[in-house]
C-alpha positions as MATLAB code, in Angstrom:
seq = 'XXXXXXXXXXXXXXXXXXXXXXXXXXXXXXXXXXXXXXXXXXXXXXXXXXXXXXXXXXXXXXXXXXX';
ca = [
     109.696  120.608   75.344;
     111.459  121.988   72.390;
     112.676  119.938   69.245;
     116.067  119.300   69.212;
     118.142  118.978   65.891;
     121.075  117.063   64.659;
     123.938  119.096   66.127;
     122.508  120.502   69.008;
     124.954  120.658   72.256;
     122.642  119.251   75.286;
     123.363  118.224   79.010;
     121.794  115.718   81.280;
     118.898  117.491   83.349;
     119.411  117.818   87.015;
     117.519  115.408   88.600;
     116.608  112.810   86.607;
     117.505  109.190   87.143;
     119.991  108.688   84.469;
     122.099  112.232   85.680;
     121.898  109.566   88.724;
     123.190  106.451   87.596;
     126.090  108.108   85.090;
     127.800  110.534   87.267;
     130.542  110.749   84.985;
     127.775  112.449   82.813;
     126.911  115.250   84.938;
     127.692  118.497   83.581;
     128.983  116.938   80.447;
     128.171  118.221   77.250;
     127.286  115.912   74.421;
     125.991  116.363   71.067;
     123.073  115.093   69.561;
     123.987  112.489   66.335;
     120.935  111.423   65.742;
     117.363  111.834   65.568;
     115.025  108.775   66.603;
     111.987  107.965   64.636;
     110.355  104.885   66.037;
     107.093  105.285   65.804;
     106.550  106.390   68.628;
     105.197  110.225   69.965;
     107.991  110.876   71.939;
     111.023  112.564   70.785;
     114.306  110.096   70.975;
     117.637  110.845   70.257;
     121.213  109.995   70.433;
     123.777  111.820   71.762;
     127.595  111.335   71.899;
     129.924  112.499   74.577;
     133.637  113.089   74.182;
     135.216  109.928   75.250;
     133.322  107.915   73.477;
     130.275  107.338   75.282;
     127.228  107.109   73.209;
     123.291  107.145   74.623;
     121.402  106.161   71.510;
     117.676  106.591   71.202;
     116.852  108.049   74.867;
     114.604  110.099   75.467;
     114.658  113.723   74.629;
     113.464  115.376   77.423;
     115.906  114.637   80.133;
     117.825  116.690   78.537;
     118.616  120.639   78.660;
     119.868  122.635   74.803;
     123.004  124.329   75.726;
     122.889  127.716   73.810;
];
């Protein structure tokens, strides 16, 4: 999984259960606000849609960079 960076356009990957639950998510493009250190190994971050809707701290790889 590559490292994403503040600034970084991303989509919800097909398939996974949040792309599920927010259909008003798929195929939107958000951008990533924030980068989640929590300790943890896993790479968390938070990304903002147009709209208004925020996911903070998910995690990274359910999502796709959008070159």
């Amino acid at each position: 999984m590559p490292s994403f960076k503040i600034g970084d356009r991303v989509r919800l990957a097909k398939g996974t259960m949040l792309c599920s639950s927010r259909e008003e998510l798929n195929g939107a493009l958000g951008v990533i606000t924030e980068l989640v250190d929590d300790g943890t190994r896993l790479e968390r971050i938070t990304v903002a849609y147009e709209g208004g809707t925020e996911l903070r701290g998910i995690y990274a790889g359910i999502f796709d960079r959008i070159e």
